[in-house]
C-alpha positions as CSV (number, residue, x, y, z in Angstrom):
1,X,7.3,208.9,56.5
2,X,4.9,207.2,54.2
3,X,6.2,204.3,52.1
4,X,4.7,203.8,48.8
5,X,3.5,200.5,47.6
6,X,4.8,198.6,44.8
7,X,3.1,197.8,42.3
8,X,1.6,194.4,42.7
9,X,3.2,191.6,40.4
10,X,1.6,188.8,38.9
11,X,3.0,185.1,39.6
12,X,5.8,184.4,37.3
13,X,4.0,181.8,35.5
14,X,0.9,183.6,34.3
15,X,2.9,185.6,32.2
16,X,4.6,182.7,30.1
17,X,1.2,180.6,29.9
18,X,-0.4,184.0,28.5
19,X,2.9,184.0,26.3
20,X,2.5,180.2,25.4
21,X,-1.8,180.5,25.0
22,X,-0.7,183.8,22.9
23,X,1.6,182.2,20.6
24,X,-0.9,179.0,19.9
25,X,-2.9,181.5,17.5
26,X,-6.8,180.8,17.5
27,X,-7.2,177.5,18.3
28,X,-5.7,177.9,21.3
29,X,-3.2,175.0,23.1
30,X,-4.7,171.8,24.5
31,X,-4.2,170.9,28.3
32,X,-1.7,168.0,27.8
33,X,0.3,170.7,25.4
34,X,0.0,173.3,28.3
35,X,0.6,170.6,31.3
36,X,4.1,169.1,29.0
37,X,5.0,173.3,29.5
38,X,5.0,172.4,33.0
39,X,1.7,174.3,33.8
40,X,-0.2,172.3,36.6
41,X,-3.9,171.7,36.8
42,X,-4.2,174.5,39.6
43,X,-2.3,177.0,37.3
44,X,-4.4,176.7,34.5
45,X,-7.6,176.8,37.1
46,X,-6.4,180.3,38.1
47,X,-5.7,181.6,34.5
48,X,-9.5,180.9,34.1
49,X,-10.6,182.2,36.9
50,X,-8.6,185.2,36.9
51,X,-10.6,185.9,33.1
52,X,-7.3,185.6,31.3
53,X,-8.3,182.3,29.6
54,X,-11.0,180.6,28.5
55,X,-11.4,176.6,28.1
56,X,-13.6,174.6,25.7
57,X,-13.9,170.7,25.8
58,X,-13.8,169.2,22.3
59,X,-15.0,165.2,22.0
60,X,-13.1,163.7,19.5
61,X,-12.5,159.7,18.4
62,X,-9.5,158.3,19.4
63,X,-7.3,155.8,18.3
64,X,-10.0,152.1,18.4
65,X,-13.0,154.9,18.3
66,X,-12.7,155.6,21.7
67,X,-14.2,158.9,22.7
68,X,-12.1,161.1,24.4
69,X,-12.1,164.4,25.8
70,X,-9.9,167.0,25.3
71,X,-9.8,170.6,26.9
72,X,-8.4,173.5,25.4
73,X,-7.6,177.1,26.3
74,X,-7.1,180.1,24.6
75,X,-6.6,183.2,25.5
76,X,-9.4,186.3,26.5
77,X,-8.9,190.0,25.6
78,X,-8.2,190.5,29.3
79,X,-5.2,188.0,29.0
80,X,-3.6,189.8,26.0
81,X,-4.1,193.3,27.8
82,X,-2.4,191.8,30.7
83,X,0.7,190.1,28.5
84,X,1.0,193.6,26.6
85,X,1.0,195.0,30.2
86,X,3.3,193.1,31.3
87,X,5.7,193.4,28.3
88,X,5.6,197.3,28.5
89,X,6.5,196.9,32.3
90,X,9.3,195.2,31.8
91,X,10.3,196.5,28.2
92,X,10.6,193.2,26.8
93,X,9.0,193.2,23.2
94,X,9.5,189.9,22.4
95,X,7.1,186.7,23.1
């Protein structure tokens, strides 16, 4: 007897940064705001790499006029297809 594969399912934690990049509106979430979510560096790698998120390094003044640079994401139309997907799947509605 043939057994049917499930469906395959996404690692728990690309669904709540898509929820978290989702929620952050246009500008998108910088990495130390992702990384205090508990996101590590390898998580977020994969979220861009995987076309669900994009990244774009800002250079900014710091406090003394240092420059620093920060990194933020945001998320791609392929990320929100795949939150919607996911929140259809699991008939949650909510963020």
């Amino acid at each position: 007897m043939t057994r049917l594969k499930e469906p395959r399912r996404r690692k728990p934690y690309l669904r709540r940064a898509l929820g978290l990049l989702a929620g952050c509106g246009s500008g998108g979430c910088t990495e130390p705001v992702m990384r205090m979510h508990g996101f590590t560096a390898d998580e977020l790698a994969e979220l861009v790499r995987a076309g669900f998120a994009a990244t774009a390094t800002e250079r900014t003044l710091g406090e003394w006029r240092q420059p620093l640079e920060v990194k933020r994401f945001k998320i791609t139309e392929a990320g929100d297809r795949a939150l919607s997907l996911a929140r259809e799947t699991s008939g949650n509605r909510g963020p």
